[in-house]
C-alpha positions as a printed Julia matrix, in Angstrom:
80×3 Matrix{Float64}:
 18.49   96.76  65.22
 20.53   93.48  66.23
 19.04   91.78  68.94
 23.09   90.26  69.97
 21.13   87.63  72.56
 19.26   85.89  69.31
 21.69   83.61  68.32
 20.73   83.9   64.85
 21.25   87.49  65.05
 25.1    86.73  66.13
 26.14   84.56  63.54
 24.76   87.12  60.81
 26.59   89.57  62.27
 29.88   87.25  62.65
 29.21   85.98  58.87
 28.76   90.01  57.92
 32.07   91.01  59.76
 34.07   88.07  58.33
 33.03   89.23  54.64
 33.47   92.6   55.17
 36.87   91.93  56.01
 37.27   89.63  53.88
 36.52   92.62  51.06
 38.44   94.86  52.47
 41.63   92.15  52.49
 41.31   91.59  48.69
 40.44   95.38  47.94
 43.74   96.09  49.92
 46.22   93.26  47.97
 44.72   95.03  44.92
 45.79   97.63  45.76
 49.39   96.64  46.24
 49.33   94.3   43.07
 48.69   97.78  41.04
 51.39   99.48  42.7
 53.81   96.59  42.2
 52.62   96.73  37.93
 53.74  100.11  37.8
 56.95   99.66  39.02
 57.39   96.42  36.75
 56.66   98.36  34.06
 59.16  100.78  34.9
 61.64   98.36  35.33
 60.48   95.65  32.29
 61.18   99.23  30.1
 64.75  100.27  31.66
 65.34   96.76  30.97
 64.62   96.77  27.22
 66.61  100.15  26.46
 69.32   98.0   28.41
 68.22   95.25  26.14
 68.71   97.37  23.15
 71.76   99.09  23.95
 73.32   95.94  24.16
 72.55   94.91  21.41
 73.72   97.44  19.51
 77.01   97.43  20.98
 77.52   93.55  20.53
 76.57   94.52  16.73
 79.57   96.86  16.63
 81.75   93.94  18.33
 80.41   91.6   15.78
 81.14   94.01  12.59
 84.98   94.35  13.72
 85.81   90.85  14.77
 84.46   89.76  11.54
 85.98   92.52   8.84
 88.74   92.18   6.97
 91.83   94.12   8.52
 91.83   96.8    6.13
 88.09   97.41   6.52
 88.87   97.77  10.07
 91.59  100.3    9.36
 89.41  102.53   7.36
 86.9   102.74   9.9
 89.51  103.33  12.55
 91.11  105.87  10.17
 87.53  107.77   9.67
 86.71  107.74  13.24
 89.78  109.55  14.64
């Protein structure tokens, strides 16, 4: 097939092996890159539950640092 003492021959075998890998490489960092999105996802949508929880709560905060007193002691007064 490759006649390896035609000098020709070796560097399109060298150029074929260095692409090849070269493929390979980039098929392989793919590979990781799509493994690595998943888990982002994951974590980007613990992170907005987190996100939204929070918000909720500083909400609450907000509602009883801002109401009157006896507003405050209704909703104390309903809640127990």
């Amino acid at each position: 097939m490759f006649d390896i003492s035609n000098p020709f021959s070796m560097i399109v075998l060298i150029v074929l092996i260095c692409v090849g890998a070269g493929v390979v490489n980039n098929y392989l960092k793919m590979k990781a890159n799509s493994t690595d999105d998943a888990a982002s996802e994951e974590e980007l949508f613990r992170l907005r539950k987190d996100v939204e929880r929070l918000t909720e709560r500083v909400r609450v905060l907000e509602t009883i640092a801002t109401d009157k007193d006896q507003h405050l002691r209704d909703e104390i007064r309903r809640l127990a």
